[in-house]
ZADREN-514282 format. One record per residue: x, y, z of N, C-alpha, C in turn. Coordinates in nm, 2 decimals. Atoms other than C-alpha are relative to their C-alpha. Layout:
// residues N
(r (X Y Z) (X Y Z) (X Y Z))
...
***
This chain:
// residues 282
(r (0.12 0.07 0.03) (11.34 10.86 9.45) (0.03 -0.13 -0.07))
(r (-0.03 0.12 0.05) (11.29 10.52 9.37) (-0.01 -0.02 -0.17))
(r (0.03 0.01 0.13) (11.34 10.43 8.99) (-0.13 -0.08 -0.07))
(r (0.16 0.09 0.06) (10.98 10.34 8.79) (0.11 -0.12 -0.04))
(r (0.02 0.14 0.00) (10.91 9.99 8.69) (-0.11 0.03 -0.14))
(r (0.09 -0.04 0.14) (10.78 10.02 8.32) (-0.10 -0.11 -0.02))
(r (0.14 0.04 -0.04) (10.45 9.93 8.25) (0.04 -0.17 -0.16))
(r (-0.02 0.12 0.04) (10.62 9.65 7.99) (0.08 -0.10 0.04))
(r (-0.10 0.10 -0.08) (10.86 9.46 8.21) (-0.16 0.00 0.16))
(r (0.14 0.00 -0.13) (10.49 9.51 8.47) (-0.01 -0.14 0.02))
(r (0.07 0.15 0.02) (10.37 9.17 8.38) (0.08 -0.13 0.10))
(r (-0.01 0.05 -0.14) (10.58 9.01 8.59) (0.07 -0.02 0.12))
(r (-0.05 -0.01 -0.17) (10.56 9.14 8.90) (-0.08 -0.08 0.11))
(r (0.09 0.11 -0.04) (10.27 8.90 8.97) (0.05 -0.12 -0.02))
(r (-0.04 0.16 0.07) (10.47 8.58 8.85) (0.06 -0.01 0.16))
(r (-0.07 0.06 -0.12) (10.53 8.52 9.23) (-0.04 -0.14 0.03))
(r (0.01 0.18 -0.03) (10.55 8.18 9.45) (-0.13 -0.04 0.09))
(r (0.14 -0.01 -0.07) (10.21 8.08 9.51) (0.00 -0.17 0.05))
(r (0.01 0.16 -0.06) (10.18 7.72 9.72) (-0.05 -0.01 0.13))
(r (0.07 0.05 -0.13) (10.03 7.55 9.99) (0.13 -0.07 0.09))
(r (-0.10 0.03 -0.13) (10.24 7.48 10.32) (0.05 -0.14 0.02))
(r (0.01 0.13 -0.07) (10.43 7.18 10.42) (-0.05 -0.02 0.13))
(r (0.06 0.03 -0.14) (10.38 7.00 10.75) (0.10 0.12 0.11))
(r (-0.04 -0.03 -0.11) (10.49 7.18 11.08) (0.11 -0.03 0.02))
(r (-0.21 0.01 -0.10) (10.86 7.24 11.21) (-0.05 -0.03 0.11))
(r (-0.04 0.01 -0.15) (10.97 7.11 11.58) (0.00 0.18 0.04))
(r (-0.02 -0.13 -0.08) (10.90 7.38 11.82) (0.10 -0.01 0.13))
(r (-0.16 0.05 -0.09) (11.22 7.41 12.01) (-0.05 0.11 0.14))
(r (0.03 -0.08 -0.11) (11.19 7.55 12.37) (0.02 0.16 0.02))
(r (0.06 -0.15 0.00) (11.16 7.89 12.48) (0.13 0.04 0.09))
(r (-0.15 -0.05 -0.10) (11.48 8.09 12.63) (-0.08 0.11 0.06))
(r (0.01 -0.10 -0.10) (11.50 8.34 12.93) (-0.08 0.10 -0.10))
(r (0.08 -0.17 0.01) (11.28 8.68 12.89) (0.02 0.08 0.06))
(r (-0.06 -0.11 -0.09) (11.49 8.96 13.02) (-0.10 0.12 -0.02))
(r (0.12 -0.10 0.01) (11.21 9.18 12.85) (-0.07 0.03 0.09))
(r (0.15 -0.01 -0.06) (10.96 9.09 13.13) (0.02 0.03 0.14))
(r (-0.05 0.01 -0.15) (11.15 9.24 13.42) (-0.08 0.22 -0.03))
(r (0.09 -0.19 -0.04) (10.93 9.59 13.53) (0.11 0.09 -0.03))
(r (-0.12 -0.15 0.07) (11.30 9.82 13.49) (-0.06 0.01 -0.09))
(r (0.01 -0.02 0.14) (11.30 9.70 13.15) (-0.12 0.04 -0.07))
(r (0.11 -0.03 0.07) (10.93 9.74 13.04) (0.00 0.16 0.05))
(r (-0.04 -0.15 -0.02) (10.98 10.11 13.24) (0.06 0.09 -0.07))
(r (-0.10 -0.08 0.05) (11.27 10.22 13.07) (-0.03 -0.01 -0.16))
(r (0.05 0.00 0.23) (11.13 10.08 12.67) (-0.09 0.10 0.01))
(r (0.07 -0.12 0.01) (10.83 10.28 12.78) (0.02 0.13 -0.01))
(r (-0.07 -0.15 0.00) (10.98 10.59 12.85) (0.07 -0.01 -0.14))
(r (-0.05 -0.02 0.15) (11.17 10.55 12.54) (-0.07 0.00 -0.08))
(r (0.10 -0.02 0.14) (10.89 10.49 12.32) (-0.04 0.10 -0.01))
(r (0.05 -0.13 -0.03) (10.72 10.84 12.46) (0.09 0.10 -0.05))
(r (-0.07 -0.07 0.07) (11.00 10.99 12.40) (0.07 0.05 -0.13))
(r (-0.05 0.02 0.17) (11.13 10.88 12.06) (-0.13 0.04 -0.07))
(r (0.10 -0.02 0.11) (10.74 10.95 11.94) (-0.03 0.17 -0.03))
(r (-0.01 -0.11 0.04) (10.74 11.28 12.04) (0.10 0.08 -0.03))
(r (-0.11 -0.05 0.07) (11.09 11.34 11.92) (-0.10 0.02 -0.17))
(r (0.04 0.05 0.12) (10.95 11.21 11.58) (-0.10 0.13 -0.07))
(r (0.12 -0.15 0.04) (10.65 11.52 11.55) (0.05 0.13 -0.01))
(r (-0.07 -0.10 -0.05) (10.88 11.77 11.68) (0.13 0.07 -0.12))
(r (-0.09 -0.05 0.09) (11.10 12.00 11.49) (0.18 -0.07 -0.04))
(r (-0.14 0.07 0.03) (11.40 11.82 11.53) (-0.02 -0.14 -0.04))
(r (0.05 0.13 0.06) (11.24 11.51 11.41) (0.00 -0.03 -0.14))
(r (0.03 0.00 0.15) (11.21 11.62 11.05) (0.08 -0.10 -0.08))
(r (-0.04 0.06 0.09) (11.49 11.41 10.92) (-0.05 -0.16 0.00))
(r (0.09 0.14 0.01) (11.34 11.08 11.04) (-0.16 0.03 -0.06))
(r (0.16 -0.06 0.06) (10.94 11.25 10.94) (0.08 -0.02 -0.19))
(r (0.02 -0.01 0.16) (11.11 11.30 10.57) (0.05 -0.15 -0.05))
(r (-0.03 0.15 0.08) (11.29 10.93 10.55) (-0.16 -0.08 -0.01))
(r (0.15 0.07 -0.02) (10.93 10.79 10.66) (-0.08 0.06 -0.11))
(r (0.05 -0.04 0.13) (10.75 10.99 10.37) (0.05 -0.05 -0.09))
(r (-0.03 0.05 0.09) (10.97 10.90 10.16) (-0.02 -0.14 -0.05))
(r (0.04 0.17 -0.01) (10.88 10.54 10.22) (-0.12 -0.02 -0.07))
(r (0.08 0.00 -0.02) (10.59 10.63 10.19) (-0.13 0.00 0.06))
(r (0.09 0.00 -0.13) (10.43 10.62 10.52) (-0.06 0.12 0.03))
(r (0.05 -0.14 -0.06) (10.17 10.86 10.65) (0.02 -0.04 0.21))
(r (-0.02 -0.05 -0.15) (10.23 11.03 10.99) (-0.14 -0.14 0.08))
(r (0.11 0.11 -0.10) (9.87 10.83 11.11) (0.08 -0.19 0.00))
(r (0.00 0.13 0.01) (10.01 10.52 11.03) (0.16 -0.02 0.09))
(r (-0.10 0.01 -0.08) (10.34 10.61 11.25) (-0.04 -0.01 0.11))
(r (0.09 0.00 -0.16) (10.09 10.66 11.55) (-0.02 -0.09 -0.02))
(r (0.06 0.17 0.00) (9.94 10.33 11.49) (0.09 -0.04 0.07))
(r (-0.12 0.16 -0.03) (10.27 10.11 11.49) (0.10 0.09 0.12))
(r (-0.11 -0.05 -0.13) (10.43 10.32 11.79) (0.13 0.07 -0.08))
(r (-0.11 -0.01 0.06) (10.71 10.45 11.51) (0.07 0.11 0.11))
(r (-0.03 -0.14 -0.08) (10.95 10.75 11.72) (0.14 -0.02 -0.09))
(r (-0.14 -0.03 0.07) (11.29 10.89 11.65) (0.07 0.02 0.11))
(r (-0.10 0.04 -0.06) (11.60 10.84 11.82) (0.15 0.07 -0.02))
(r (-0.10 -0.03 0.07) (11.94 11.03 11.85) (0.13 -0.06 0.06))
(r (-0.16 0.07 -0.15) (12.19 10.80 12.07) (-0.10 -0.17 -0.01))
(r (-0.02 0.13 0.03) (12.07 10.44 11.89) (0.19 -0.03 0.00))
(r (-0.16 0.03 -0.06) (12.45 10.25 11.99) (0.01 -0.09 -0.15))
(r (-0.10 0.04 0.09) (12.62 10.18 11.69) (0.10 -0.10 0.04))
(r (-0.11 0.07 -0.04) (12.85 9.86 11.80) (0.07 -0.06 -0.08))
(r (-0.08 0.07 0.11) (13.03 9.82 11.49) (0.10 0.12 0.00))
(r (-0.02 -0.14 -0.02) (13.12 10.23 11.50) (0.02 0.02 0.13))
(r (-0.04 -0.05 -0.12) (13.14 10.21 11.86) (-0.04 0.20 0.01))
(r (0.10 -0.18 -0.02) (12.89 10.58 11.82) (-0.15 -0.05 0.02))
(r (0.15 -0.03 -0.02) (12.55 10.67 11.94) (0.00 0.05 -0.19))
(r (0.03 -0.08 0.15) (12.37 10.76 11.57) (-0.16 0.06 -0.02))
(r (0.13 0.00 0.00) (12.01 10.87 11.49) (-0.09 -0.12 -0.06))
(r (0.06 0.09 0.04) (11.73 10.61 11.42) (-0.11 0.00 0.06))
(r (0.18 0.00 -0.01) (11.35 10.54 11.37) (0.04 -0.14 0.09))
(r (-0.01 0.10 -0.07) (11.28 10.32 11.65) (-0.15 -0.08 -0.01))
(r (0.14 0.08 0.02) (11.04 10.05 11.60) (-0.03 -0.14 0.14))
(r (0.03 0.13 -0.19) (10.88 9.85 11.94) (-0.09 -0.07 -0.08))
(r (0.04 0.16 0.00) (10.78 9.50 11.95) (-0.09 0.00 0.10))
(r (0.02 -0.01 -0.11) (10.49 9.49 12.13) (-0.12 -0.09 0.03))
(r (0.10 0.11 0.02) (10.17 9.30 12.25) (-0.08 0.08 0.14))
(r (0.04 -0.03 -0.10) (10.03 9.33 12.59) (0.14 0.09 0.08))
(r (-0.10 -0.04 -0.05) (10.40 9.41 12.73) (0.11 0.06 -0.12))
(r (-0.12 0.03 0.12) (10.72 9.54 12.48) (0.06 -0.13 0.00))
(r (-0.11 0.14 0.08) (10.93 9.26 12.36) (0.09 0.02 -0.03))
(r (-0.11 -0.02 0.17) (11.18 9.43 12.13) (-0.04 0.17 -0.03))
(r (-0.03 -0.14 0.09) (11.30 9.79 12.06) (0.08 -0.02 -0.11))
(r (-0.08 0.07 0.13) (11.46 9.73 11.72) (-0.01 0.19 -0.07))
(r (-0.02 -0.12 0.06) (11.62 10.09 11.56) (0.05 -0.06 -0.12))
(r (-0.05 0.01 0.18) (11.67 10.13 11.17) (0.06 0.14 -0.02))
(r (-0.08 -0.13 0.02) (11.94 10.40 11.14) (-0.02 0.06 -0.14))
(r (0.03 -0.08 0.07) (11.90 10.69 10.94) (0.09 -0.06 -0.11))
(r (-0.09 0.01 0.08) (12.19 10.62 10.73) (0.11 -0.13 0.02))
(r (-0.10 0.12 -0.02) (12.48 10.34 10.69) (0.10 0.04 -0.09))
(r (-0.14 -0.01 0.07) (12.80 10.42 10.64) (0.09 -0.10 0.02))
(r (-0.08 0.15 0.00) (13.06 10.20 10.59) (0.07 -0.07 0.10))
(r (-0.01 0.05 -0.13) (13.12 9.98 10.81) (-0.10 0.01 0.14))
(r (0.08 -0.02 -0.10) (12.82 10.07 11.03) (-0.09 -0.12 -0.05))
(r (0.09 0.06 -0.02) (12.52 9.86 11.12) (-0.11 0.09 -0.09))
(r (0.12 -0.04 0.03) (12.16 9.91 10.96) (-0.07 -0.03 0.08))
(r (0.10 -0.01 -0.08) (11.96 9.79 11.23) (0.07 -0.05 0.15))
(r (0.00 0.11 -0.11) (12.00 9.67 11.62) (-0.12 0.03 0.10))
(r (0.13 0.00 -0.11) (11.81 9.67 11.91) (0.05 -0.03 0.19))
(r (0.03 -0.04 -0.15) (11.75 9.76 12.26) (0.07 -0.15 0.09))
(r (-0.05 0.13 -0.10) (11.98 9.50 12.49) (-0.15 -0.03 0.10))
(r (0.10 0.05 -0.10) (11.74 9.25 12.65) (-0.15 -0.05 -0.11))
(r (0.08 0.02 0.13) (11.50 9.22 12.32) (-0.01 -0.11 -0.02))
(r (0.01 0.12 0.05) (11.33 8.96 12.20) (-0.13 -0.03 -0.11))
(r (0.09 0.00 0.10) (11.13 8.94 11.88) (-0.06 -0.10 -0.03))
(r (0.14 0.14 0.04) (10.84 8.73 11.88) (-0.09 0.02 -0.09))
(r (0.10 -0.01 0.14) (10.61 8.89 11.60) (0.00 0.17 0.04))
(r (0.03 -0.14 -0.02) (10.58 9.29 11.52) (-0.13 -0.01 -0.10))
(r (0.10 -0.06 0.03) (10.26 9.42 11.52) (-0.13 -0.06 0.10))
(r (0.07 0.01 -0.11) (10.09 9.21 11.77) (-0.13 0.11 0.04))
(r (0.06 -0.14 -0.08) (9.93 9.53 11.95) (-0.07 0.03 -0.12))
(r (0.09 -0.02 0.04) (9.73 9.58 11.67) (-0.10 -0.12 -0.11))
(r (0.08 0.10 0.09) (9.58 9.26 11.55) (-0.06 -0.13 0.04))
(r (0.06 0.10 -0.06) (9.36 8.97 11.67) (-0.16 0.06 -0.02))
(r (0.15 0.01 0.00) (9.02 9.10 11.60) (-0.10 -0.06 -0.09))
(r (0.06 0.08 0.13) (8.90 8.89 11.36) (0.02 -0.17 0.02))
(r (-0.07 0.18 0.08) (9.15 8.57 11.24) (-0.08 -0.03 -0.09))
(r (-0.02 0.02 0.04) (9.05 8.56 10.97) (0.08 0.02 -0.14))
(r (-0.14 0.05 0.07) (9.37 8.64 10.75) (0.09 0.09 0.02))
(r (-0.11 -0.02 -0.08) (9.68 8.66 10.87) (0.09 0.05 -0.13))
(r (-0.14 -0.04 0.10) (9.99 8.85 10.63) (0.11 -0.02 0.08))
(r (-0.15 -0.02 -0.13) (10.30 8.74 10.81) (0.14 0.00 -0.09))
(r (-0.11 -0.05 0.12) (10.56 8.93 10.60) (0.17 0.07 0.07))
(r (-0.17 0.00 -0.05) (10.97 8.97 10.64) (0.03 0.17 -0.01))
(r (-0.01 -0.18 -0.04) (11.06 9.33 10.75) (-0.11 0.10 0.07))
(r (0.09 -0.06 -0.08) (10.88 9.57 10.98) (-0.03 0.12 -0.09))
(r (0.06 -0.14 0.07) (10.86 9.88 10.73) (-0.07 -0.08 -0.08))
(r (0.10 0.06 0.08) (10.69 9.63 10.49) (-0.07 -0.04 0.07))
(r (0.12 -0.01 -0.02) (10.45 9.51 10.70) (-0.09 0.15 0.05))
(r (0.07 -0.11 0.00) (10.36 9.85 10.81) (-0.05 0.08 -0.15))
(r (0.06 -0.06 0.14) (10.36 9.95 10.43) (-0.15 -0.10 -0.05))
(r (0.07 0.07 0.03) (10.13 9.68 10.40) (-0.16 0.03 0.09))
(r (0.09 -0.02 -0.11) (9.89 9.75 10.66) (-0.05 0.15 -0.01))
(r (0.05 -0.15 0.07) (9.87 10.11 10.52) (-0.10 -0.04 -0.09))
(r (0.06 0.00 0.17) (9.78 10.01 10.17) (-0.12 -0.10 0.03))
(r (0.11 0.08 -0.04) (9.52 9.75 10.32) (-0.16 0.08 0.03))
(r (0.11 -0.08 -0.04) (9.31 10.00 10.50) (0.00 0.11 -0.07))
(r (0.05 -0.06 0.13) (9.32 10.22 10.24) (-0.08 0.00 -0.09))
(r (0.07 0.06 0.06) (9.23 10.01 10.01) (-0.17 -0.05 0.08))
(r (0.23 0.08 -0.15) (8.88 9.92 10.34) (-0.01 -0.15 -0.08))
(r (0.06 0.13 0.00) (9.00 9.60 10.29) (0.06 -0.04 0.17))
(r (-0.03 -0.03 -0.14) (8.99 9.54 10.67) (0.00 -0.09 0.08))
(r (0.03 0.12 -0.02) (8.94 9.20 10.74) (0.15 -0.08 0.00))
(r (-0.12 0.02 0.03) (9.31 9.13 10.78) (0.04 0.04 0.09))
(r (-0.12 -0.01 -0.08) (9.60 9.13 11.03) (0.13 -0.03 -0.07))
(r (-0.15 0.03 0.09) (9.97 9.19 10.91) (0.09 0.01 0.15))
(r (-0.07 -0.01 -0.09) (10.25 9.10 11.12) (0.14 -0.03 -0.05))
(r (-0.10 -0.02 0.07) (10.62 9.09 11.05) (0.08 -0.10 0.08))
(r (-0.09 0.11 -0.06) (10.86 8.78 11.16) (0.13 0.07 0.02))
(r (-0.11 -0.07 0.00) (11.13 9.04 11.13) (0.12 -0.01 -0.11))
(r (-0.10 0.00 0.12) (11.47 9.00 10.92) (-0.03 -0.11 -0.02))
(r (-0.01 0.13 0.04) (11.51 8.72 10.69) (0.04 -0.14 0.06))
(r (-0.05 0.16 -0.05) (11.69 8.48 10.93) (-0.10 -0.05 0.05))
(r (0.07 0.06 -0.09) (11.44 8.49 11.15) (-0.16 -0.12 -0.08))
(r (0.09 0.03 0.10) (11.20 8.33 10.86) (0.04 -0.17 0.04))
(r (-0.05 0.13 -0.01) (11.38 8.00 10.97) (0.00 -0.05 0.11))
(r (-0.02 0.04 -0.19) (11.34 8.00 11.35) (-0.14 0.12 0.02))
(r (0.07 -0.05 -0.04) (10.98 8.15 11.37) (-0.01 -0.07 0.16))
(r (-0.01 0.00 -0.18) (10.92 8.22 11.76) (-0.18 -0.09 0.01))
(r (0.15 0.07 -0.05) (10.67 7.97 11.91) (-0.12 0.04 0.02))
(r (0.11 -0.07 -0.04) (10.44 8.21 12.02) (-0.05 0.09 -0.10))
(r (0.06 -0.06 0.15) (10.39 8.37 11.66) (-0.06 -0.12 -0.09))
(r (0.08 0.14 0.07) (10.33 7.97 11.54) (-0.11 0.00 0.08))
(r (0.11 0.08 -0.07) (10.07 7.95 11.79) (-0.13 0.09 -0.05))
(r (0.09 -0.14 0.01) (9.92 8.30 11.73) (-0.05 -0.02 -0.16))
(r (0.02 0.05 0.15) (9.92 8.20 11.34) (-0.08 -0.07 0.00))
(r (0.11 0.13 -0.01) (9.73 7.89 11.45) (-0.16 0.02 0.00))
(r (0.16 -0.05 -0.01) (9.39 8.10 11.50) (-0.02 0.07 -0.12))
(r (0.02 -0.09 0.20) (9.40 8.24 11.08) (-0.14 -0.12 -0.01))
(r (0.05 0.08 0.15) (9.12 8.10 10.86) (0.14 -0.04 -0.12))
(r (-0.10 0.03 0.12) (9.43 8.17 10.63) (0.08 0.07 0.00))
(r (-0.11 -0.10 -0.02) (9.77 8.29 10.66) (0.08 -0.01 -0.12))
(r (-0.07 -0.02 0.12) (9.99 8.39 10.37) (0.13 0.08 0.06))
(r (-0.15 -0.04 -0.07) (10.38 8.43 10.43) (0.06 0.07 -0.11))
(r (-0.01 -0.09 0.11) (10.51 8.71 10.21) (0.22 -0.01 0.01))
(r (-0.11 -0.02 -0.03) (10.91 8.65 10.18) (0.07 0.11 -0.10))
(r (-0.10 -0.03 0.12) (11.19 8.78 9.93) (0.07 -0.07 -0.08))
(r (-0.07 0.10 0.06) (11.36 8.48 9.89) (-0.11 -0.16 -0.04))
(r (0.12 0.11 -0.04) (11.11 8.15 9.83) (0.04 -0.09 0.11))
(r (-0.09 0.09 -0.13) (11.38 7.92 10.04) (-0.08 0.06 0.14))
(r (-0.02 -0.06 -0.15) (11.30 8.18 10.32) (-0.14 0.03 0.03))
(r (0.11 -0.02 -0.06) (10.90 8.19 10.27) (-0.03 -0.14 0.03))
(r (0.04 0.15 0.01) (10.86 7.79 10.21) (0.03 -0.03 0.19))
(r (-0.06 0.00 -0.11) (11.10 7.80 10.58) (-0.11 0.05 0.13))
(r (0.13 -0.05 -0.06) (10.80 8.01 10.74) (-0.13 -0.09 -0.01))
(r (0.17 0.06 0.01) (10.52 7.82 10.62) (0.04 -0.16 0.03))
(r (0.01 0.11 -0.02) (10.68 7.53 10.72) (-0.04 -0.01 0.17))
(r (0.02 0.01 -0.09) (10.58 7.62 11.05) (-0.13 0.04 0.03))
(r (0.17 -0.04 0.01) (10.22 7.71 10.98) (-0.06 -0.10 -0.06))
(r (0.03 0.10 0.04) (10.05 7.41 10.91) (-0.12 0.07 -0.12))
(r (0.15 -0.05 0.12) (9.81 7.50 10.55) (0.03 0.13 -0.05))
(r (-0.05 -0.16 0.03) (10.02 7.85 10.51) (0.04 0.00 -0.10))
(r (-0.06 -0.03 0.13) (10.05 7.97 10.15) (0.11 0.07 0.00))
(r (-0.10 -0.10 0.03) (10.34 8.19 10.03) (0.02 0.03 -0.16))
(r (-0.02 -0.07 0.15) (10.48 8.39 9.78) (0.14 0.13 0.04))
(r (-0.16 -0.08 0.00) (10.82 8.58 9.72) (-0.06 0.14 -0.08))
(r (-0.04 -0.15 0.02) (10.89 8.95 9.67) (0.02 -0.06 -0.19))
(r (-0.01 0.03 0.11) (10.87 8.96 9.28) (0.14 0.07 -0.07))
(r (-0.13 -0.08 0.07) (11.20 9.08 9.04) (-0.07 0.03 -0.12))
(r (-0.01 -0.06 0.11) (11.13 9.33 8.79) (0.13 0.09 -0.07))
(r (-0.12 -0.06 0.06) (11.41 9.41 8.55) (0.10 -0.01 0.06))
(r (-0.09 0.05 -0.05) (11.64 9.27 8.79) (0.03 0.09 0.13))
(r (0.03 -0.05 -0.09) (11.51 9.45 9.05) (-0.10 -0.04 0.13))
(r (0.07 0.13 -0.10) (11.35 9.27 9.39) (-0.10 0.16 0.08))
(r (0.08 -0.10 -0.03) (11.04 9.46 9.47) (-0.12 -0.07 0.15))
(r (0.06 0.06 -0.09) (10.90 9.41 9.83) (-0.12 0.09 0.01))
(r (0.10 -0.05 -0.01) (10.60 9.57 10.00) (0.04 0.15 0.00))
(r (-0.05 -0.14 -0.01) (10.77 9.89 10.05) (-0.02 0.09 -0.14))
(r (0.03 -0.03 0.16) (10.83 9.94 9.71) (-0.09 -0.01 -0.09))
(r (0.10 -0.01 0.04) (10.55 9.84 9.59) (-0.15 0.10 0.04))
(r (0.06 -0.11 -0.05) (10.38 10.12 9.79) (-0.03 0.08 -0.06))
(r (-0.05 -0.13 0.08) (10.57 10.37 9.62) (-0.03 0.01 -0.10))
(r (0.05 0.08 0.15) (10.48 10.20 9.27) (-0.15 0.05 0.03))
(r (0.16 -0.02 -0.01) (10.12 10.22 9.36) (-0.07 -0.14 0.01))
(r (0.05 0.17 0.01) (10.07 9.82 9.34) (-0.02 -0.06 0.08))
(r (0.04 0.08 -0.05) (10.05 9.72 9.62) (-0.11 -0.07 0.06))
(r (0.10 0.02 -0.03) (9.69 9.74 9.75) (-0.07 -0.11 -0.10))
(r (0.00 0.05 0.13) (9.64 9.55 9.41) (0.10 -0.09 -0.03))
(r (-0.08 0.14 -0.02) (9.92 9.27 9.44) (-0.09 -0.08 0.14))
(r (0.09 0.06 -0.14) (9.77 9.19 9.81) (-0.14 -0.03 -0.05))
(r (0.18 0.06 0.06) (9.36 9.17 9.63) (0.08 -0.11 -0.05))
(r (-0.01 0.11 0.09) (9.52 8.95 9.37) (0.09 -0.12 0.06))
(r (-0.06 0.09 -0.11) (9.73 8.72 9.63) (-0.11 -0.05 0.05))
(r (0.10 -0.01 -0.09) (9.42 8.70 9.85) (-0.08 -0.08 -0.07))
(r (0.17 0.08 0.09) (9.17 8.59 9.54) (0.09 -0.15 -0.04))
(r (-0.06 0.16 0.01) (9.43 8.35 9.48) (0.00 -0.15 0.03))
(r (-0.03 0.12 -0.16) (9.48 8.16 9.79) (-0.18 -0.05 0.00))
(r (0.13 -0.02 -0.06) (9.06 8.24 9.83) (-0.07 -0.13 -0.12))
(r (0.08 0.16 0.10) (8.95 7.94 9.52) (-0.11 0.05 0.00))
(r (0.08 -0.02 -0.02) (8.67 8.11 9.53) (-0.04 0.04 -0.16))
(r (0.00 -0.01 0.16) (8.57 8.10 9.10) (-0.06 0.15 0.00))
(r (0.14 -0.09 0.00) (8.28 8.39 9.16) (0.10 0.12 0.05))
(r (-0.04 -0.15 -0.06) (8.54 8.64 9.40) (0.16 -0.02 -0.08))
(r (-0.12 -0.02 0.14) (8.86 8.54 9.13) (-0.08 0.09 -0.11))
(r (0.03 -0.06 0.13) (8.65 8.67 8.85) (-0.04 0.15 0.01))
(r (0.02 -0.10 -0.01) (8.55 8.96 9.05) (0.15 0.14 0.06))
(r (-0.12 -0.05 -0.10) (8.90 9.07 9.21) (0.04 0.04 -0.18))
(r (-0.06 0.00 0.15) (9.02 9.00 8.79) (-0.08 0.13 -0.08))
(r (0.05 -0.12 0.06) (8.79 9.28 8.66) (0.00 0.12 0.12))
(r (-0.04 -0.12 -0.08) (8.87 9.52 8.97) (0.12 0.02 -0.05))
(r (-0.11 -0.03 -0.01) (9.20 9.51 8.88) (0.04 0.03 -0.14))
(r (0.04 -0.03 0.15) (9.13 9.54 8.51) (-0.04 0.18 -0.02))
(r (0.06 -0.13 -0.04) (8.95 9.86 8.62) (0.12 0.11 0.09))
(r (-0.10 -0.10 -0.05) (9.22 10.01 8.81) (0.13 -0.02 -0.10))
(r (-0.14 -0.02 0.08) (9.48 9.98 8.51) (0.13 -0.12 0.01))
(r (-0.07 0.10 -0.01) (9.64 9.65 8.62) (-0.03 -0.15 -0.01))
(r (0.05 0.13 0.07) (9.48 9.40 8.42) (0.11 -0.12 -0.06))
(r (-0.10 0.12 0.02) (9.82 9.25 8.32) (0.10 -0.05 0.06))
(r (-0.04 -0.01 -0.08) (9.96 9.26 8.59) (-0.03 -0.15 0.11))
(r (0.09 0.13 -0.06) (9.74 8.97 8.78) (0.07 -0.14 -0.04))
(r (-0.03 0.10 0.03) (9.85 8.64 8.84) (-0.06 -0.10 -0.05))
(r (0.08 0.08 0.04) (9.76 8.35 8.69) (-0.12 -0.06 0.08))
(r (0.10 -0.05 -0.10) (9.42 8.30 8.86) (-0.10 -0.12 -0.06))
***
């Protein structure tokens, strides 16, 4: 279990990086798409089917109990396509290993990307399906709206996010995930364009270097870093488990939102739920 976060080091887990976007990065051209060859979309398919119903199945439990432990409910693994996997290729180990496999998807896959059960030394924590190409995860469930975009660093955090959202029925939101931190530096053209249709997009990093780097490719895109409490770096995940995070995302939101009338009303919801000092400056 993850270690509490005492309710007097709480205060600031809201002291994150709140700002307005610079101008737009160069959009650098587009490389091959080995993804968009019919084998390949056959063969990710087939594997998604199979890794989902691994995942339900008795021999799935140890990926089912890492996912709980995250925090994630089972509905929210149907959503995002999650499955399980026991011959992900280890190329550091030169071994097949087990791992939750997470697709990249949209109209077509993109990107099978596994997160192994375990990491031993010298092994890998994540790779991905040869032929992969990560343009934005979560796609496939988001465009019905625009108006606001969460485009946050890691794929189990935006799915933790996108839990505690509709939980919370605040539903007026799309979360999508740029993936690991490099990629925060070289967003994919076609996630800058897809960003381009927000009322308001908010870039959720860990490091600020690495959200400022994102929002420099979203022209008017706020951000804000993973906050440290007690010398501890608490992303969406974690903040799941905590209970804060449907309640960091309101008070981010009323932030960005200037709106004097829905700040004063987000500041006494959150007052009411026990996290009145918690809230950022507003």
């Amino acid at each position: 279990p993850r270690a509490p976060v005492h309710a007097a080091s709480r205060s600031a887990m809201f002291h994150s990086m709140f700002s307005a976007g610079p101008p737009r990065a160069p959009v650098h051209a587009a490389r091959p798409q080995a993804w968009k060859s019919a084998a390949w979309q056959s063969e990710a398919r087939r594997e998604m089917e199979q890794a989902a119903a691994l995942l339900v199945s008795p021999a799935g439990d140890p990926a089912a109990e890492y996912l709980l432990r995250r925090g994630l409910r089972p509905e929210t693994w149907e959503a995002w396509g999650l499955g399980y996997t026991l011959a992900a290729w280890d190329n550091r180990l030169k071994a097949a290993r087990p791992a939750i496999l997470i697709p990249w998807q949209y109209r077509e896959v993109t990107a099978l990307k596994y997160r192994f059960l375990t990491v031993p030394a010298g092994g890998l924590r994540y790779t991905s399906k040869a032929g992969s190409e990560h343009i934005a995860f979560g796609l496939n469930l988001a465009g019905g709206h625009y108006a606001t975009l969460w485009l946050v660093e890691g794929e189990l955090n935006a799915v933790s996010l996108w839990q505690a959202l509709r939980e919370a029925h605040m539903v007026n939101f799309d979360v999508l995930s740029f993936g690991g931190e490099s990629k925060a530096t070289r967003l994919d053209p076609a996630l800058q364009r897809w960003a381009g249709r927000y009322q308001q997009v908010i870039v959720w990093a860990d490091e600020p270097a690495k959200a400022a780097a994102a929002m420099a490719a979203i022209p008017g895109a706020f951000g804000l870093r993973s906050p440290v409490v007690d010398g501890r770096k608490l992303d969406a995940n974690e903040l799941l488990l905590l209970g804060g995070l449907a309640d960091f995302a309101r008070a981010a939101w009323a932030r960005f939102d200037q709106d004097p009338a829905h700040v004063a009303r987000i500041r006494a919801e959150l007052e009411g739920a026990g996290w009145g000092g918690l809230a950022p400056s507003l």
